[in-house]
N, CA, C and O atoms as a printed pandas DataFrame, in Angstrom:
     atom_number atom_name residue_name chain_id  residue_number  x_coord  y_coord  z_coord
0              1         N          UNK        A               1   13.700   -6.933  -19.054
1              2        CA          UNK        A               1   12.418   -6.510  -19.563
2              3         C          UNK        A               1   11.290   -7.383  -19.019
3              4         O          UNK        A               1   10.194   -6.888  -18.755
4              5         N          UNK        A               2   11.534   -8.581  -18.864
5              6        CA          UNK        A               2   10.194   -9.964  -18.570
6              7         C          UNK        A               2   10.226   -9.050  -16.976
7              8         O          UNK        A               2    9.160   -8.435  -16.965
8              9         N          UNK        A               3   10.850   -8.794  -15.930
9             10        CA          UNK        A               3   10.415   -8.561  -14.645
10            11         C          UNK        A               3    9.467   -6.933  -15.154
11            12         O          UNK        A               3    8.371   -6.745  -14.626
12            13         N          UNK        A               4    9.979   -5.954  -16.102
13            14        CA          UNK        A               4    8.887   -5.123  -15.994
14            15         C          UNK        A               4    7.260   -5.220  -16.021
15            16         O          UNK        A               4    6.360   -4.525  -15.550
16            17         N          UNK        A               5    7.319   -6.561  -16.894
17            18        CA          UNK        A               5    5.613   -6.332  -17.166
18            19         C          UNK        A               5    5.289   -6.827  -16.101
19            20         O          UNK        A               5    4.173   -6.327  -15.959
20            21         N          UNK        A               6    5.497   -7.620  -15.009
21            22        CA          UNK        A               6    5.190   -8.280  -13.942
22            23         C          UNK        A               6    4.987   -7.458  -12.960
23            24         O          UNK        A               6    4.360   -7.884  -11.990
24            25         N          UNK        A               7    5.543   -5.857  -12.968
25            26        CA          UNK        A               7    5.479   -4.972  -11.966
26            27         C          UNK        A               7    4.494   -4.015  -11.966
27            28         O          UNK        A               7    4.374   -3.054  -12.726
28            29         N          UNK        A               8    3.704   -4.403  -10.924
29            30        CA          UNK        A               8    2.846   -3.429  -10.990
30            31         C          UNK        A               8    2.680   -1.643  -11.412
31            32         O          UNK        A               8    3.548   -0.809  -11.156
32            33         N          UNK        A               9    1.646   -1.413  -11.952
33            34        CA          UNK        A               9    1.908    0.477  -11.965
34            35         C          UNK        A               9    1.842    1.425  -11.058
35            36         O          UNK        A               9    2.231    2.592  -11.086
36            37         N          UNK        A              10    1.240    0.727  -10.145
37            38        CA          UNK        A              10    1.145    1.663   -8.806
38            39         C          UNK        A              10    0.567    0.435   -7.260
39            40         O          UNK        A              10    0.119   -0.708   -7.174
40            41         N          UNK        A              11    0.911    1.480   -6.360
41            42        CA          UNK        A              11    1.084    0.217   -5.379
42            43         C          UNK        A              11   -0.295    0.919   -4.320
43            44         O          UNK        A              11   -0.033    2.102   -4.101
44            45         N          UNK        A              12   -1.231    0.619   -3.850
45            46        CA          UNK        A              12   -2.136    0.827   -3.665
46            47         C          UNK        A              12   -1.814    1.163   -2.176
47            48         O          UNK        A              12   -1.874    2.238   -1.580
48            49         N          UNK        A              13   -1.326   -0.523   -1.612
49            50        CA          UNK        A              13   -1.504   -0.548    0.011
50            51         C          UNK        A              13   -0.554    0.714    0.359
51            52         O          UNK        A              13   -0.659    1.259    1.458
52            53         N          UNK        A              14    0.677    1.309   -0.918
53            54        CA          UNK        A              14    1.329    2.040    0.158
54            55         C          UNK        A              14    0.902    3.737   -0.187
55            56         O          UNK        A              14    1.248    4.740    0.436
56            57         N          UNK        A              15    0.289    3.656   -1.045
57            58        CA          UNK        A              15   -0.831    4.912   -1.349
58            59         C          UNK        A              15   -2.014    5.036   -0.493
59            60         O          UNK        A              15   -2.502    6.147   -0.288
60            61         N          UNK        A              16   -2.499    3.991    0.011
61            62        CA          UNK        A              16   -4.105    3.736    1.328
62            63         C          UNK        A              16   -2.887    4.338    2.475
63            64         O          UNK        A              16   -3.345    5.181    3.247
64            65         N          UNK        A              17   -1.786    4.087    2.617
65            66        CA          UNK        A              17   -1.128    4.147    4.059
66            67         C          UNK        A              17   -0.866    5.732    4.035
67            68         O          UNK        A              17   -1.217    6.430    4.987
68            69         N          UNK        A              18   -0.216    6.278    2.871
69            70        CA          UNK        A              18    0.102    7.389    2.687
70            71         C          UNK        A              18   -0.807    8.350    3.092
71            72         O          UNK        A              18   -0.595    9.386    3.721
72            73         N          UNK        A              19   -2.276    7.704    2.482
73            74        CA          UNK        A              19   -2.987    9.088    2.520
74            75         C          UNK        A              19   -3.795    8.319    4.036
75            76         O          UNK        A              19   -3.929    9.213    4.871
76            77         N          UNK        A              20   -4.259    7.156    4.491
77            78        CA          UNK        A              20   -4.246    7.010    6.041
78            79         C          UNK        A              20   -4.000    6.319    6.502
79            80         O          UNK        A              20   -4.442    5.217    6.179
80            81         N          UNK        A              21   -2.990    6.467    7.753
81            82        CA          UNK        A              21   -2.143    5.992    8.175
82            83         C          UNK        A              21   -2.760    4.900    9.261
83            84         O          UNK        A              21   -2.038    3.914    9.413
84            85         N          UNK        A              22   -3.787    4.919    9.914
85            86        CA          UNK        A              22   -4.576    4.456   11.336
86            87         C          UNK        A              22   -5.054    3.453   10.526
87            88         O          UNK        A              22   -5.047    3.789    9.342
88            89         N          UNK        A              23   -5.411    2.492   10.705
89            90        CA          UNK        A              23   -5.626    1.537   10.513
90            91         C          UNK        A              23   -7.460    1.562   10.645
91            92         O          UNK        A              23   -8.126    1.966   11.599
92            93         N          UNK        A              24   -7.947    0.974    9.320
93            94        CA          UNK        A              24   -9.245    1.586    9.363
94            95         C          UNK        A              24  -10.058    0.395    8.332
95            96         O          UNK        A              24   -9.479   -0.619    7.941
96            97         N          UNK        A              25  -11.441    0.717    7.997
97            98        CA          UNK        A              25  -11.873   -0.820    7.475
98            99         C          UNK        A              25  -11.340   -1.240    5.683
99           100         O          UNK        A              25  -11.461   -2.445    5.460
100          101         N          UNK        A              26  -10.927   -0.607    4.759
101          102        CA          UNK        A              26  -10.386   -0.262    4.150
102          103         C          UNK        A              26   -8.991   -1.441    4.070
103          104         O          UNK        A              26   -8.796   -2.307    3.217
104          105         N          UNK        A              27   -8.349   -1.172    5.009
105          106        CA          UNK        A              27   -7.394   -1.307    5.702
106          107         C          UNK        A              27   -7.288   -3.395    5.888
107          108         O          UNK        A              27   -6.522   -4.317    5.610
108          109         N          UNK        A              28   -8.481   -3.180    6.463
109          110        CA          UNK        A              28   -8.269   -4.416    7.007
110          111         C          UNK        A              28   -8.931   -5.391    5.994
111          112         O          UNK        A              28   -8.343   -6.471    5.939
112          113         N          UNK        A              29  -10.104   -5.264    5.108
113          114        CA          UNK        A              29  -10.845   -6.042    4.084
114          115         C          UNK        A              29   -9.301   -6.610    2.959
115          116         O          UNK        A              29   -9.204   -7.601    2.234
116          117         N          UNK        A              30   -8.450   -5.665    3.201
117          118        CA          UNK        A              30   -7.427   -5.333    1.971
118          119         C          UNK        A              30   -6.144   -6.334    2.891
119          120         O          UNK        A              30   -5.242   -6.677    2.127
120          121         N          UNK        A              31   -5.981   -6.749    4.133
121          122        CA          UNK        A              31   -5.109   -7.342    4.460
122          123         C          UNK        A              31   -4.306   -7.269    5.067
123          124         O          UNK        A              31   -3.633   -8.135    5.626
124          125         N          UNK        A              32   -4.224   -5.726    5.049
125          126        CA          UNK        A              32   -2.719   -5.182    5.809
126          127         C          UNK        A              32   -3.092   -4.661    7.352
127          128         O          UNK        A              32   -2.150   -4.450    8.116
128          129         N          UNK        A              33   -4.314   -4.476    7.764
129          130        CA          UNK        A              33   -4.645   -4.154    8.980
130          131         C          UNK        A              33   -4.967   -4.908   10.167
131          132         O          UNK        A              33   -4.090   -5.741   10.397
132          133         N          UNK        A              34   -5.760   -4.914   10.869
133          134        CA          UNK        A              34   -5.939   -6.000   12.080
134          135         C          UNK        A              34   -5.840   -7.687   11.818
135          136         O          UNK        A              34   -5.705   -8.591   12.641
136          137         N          UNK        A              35   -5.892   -7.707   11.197
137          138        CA          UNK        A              35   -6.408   -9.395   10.498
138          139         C          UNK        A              35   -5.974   -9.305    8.601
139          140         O          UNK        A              35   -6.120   -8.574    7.621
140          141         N          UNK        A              36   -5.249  -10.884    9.109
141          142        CA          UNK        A              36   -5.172  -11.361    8.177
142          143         C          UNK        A              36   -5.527  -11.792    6.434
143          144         O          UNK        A              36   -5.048  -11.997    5.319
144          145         N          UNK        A              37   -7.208  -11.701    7.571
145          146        CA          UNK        A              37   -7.656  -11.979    6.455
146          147         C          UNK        A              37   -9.486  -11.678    6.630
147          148         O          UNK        A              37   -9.600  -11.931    7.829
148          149         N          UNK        A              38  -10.440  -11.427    6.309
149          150        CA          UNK        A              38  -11.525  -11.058    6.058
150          151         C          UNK        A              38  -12.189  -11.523    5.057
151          152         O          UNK        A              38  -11.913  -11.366    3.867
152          153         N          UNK        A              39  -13.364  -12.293    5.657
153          154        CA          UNK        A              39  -14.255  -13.091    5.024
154          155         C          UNK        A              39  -15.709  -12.393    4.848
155          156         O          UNK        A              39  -16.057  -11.731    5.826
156          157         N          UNK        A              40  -16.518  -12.431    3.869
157          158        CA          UNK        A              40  -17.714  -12.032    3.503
158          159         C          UNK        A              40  -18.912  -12.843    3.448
159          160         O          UNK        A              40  -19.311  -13.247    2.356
160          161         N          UNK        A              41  -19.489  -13.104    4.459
161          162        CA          UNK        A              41  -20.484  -14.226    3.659
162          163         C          UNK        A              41  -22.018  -13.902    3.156
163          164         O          UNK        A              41  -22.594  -12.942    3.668
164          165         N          UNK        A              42  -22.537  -14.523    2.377
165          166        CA          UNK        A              42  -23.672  -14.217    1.200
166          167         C          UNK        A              42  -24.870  -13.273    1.679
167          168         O          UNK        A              42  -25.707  -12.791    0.915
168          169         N          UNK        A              43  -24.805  -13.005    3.624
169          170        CA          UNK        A              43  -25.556  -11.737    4.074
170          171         C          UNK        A              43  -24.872  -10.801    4.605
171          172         O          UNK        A              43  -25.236  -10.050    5.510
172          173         N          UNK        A              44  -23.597  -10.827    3.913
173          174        CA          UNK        A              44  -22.801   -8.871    3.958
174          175         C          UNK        A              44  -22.483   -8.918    5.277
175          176         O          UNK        A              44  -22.497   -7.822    5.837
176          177         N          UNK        A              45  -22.061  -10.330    6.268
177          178        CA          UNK        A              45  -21.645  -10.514    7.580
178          179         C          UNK        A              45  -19.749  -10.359    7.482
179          180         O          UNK        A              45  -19.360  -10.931    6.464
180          181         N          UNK        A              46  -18.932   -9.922    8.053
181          182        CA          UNK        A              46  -17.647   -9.936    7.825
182          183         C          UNK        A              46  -17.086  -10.352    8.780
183          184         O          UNK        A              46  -17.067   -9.741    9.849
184          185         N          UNK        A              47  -16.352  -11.801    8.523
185          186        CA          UNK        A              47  -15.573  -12.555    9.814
186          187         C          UNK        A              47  -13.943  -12.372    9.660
187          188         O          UNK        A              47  -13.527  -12.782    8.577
188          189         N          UNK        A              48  -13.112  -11.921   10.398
189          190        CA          UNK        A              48  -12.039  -12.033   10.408
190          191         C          UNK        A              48  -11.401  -12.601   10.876
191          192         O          UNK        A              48  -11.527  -13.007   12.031
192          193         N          UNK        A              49   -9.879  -12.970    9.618
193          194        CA          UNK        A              49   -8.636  -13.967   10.571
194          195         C          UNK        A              49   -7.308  -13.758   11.129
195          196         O          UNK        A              49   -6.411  -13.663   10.292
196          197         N          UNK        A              50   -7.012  -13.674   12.232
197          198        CA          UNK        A              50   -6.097  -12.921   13.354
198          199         C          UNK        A              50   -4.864  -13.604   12.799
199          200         O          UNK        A              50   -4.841  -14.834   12.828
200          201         N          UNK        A              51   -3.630  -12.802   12.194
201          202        CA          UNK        A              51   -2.388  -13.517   12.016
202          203         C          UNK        A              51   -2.286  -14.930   13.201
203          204         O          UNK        A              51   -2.441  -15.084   14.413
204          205         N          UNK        A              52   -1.968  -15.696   12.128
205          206        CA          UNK        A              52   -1.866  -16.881   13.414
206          207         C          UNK        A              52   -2.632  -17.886   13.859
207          208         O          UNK        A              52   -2.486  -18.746   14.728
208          209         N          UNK        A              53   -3.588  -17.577   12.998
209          210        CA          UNK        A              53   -5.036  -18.001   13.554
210          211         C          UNK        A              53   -5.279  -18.790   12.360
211          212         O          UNK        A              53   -4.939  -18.298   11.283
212          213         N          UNK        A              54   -5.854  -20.019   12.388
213          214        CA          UNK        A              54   -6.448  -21.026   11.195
214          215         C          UNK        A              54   -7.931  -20.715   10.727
215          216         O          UNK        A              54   -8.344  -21.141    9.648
216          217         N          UNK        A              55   -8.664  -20.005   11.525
217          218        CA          UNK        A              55   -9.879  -19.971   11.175
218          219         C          UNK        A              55  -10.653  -18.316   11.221
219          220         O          UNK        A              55  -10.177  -17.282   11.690
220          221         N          UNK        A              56  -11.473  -18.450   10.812
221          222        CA          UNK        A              56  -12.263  -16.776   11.002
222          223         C          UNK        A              56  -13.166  -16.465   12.603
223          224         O          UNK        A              56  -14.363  -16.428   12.889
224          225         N          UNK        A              57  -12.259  -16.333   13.165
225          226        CA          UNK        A              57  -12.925  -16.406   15.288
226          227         C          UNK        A              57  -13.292  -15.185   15.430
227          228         O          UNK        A              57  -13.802  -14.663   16.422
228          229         N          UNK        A              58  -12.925  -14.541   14.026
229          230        CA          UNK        A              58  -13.893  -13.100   15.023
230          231         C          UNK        A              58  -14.530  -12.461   14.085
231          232         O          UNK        A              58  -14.342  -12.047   12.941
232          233         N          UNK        A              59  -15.641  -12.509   15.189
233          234        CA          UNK        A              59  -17.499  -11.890   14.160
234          235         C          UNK        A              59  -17.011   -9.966   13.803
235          236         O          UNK        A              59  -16.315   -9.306   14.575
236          237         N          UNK        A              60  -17.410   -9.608   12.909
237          238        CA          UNK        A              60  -16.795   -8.199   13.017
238          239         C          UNK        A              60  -18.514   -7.828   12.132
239          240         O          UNK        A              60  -18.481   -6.674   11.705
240          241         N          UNK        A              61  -19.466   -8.321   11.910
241          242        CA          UNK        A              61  -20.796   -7.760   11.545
242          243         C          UNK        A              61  -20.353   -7.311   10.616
243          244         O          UNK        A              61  -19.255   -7.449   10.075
244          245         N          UNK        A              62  -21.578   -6.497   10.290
245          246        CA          UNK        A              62  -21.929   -5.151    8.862
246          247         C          UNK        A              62  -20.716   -4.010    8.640
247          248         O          UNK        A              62  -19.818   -4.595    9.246
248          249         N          UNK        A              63  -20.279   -3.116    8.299
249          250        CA          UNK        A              63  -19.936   -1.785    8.838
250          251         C          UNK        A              63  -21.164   -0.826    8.779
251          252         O          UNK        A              63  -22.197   -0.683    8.126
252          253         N          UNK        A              64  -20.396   -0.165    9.960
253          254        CA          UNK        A              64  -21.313    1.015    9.996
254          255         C          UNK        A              64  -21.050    1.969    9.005
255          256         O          UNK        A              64  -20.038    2.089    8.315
256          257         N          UNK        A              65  -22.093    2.644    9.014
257          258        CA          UNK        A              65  -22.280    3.948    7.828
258          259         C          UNK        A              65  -20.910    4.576    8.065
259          260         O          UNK        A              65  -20.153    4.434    7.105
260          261         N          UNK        A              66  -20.529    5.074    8.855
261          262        CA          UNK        A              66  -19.568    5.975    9.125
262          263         C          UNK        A              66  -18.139    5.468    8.743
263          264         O          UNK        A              66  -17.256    6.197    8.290
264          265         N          UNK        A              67  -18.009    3.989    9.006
265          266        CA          UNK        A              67  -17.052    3.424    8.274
266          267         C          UNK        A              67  -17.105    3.475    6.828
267          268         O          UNK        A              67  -16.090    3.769    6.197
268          269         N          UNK        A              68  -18.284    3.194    6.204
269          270        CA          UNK        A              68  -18.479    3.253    4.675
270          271         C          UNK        A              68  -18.222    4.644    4.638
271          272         O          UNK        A              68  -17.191    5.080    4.126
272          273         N          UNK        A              69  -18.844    5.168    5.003
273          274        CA          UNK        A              69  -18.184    6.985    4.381
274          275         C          UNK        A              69  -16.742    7.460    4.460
275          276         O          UNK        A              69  -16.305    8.235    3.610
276          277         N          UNK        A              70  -15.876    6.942    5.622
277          278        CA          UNK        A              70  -14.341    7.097    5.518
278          279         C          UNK        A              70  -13.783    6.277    4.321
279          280         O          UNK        A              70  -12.660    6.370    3.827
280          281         N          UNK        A              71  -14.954    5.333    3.903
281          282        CA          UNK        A              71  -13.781    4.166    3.278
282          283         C          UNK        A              71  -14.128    4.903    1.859
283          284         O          UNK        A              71  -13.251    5.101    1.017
284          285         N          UNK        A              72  -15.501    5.294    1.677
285          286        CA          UNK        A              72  -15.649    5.934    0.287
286          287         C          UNK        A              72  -14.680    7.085    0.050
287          288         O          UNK        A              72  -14.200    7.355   -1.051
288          289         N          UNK        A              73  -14.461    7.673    1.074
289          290        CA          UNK        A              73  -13.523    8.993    0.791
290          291         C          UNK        A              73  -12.111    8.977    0.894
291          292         O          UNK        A              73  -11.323    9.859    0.554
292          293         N          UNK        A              74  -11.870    7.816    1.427
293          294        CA          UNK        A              74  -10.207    7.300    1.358
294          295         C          UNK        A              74  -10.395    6.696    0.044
295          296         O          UNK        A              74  -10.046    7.525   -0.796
296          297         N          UNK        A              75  -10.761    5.703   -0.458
297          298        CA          UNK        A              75  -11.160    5.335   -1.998
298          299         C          UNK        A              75  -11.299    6.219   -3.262
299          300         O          UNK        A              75  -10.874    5.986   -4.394
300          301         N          UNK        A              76  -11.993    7.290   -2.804
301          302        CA          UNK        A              76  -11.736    8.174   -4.014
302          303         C          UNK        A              76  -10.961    9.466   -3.663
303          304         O          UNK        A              76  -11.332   10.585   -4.017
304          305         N          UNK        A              77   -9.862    9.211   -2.940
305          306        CA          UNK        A              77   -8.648   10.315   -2.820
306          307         C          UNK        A              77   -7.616    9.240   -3.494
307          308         O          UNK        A              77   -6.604    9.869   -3.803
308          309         N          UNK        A              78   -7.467    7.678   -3.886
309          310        CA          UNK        A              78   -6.587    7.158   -4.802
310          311         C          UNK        A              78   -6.675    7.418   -5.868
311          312         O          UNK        A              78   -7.742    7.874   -6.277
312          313         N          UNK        A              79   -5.187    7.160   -7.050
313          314        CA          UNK        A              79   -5.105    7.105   -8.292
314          315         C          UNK        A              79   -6.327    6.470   -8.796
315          316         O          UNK        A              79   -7.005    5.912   -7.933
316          317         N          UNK        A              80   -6.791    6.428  -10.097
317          318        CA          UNK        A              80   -7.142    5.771  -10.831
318          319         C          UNK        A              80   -6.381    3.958  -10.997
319          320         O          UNK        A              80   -6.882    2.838  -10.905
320          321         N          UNK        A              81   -5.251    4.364  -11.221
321          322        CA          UNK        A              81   -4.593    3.064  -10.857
322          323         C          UNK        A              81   -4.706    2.080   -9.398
323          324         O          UNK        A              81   -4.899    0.865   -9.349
324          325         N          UNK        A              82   -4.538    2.928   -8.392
325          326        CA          UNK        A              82   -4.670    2.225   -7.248
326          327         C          UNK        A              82   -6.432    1.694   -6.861
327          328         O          UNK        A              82   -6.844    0.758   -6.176
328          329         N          UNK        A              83   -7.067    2.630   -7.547
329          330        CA          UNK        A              83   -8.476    2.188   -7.473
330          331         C          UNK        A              83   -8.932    1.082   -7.992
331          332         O          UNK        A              83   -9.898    0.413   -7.624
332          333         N          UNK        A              84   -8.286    0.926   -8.767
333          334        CA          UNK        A              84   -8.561   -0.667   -9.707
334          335         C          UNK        A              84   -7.651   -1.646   -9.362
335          336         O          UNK        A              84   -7.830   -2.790   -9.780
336          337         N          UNK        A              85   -6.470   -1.312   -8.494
337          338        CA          UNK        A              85   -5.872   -2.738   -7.932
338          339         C          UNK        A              85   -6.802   -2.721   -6.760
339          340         O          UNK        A              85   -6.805   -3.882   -6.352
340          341         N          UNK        A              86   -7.390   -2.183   -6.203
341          342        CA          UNK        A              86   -8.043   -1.827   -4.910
342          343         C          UNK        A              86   -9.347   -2.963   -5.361
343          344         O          UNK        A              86   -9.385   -3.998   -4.696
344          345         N          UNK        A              87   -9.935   -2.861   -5.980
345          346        CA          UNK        A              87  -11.365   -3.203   -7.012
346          347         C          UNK        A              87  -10.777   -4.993   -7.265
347          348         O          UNK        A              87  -11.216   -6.068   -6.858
348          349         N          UNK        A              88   -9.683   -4.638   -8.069
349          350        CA          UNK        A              88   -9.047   -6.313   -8.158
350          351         C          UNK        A              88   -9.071   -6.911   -6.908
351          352         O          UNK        A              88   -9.760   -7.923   -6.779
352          353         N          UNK        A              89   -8.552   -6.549   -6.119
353          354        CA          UNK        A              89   -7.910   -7.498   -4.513
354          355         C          UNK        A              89   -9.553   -7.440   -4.046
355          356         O          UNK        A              89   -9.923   -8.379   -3.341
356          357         N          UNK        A              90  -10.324   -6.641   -4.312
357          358        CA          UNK        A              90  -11.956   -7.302   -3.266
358          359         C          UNK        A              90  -12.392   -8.105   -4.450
359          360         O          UNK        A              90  -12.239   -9.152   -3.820
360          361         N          UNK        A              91  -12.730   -8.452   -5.415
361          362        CA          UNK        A              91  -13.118   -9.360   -6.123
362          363         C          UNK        A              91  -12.102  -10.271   -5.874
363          364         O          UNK        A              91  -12.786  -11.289   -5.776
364          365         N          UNK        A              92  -10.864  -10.663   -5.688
365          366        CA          UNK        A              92  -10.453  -11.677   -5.444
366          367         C          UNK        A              92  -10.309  -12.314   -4.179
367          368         O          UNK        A              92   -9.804  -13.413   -3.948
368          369         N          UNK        A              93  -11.001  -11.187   -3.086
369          370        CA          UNK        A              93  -11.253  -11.759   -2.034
370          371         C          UNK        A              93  -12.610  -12.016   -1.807
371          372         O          UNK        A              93  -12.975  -12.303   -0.667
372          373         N          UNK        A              94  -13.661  -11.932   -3.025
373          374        CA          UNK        A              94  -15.124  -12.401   -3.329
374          375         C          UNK        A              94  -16.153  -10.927   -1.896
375          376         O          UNK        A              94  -17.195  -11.239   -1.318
376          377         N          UNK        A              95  -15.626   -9.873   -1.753
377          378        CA          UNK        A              95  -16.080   -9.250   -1.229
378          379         C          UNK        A              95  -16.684   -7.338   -2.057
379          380         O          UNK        A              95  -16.234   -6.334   -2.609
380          381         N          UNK        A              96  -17.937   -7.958   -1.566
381          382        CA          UNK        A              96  -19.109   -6.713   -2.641
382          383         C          UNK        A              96  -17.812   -5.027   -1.958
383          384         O          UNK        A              96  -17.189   -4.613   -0.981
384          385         N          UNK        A              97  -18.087   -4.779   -3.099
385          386        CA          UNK        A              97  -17.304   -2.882   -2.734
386          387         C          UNK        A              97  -18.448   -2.369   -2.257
387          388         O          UNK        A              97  -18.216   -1.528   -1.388
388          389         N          UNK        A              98  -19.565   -2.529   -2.468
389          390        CA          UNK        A              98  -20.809   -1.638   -2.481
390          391         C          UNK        A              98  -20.733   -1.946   -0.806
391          392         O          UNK        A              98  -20.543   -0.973   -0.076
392          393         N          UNK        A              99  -20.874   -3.233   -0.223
393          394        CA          UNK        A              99  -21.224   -3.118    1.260
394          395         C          UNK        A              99  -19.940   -2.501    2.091
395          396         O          UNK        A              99  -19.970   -2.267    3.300
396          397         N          UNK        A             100  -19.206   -2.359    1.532
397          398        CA          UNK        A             100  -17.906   -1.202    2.213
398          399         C          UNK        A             100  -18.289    0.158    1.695
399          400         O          UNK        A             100  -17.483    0.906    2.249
400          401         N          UNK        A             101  -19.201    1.006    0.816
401          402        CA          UNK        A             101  -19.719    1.782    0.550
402          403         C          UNK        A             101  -18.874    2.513   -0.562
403          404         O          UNK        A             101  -18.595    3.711   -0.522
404          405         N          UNK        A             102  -18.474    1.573   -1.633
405          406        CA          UNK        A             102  -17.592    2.070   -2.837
406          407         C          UNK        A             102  -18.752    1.668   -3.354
407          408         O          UNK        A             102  -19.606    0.942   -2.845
408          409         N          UNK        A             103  -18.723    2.372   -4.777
409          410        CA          UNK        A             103  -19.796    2.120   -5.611
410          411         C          UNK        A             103  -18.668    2.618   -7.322
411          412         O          UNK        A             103  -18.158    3.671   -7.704
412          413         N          UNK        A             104  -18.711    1.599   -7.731
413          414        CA          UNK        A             104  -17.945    2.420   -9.250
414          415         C          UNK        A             104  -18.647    1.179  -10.454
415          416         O          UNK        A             104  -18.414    1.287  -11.658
């Protein structure tokens, strides 16, 4: 019983993959895509970190509109559940939803 409550209700990254598969910004803010890891800093600039890599070496700017609009519409084709682990993992990676173009 103690391992059930520990298990999540729904699994997000493999619900984002399900519904898209290509690797997209979504994708990568969240961890599982080009980089490691994705940094935000306090003017909505996004630096990323290349498996392997100790530091954030690559400038990746703003997104474009067009990225925010795939990411809004991949975002609200998830559960309710996956939307809010989705919501958890960018607040714990200190990154605004709004400048990826989620708004909730």
């Amino acid at each position: 019983m103690e391992k059930e409550i520990w298990k999540p209700a729904c699994d997000a990254k493999s619900e984002i993959l399900a519904l898209e598969p290509r690797i997209d910004l979504l994708h990568d803010v969240l961890g599982f895509g080009r980089f490691a890891e994705i940094y935000e800093d306090t003017a909505g600039i996004f630096l990323g970190r290349r498996p392997g890599d100790i530091g954030f070496n690559e400038f990746l700017g703003k997104p474009s509109e067009a990225a925010k609009q795939r990411t809004t519409e991949l975002f609200n084709k998830l559960s309710n559940c996956s939307q809010e682990q989705v919501m958890t993992m960018l607040r714990a990676r200190n990154i605004n939803p709004k400048d990826l173009g989620i708004s909730r």
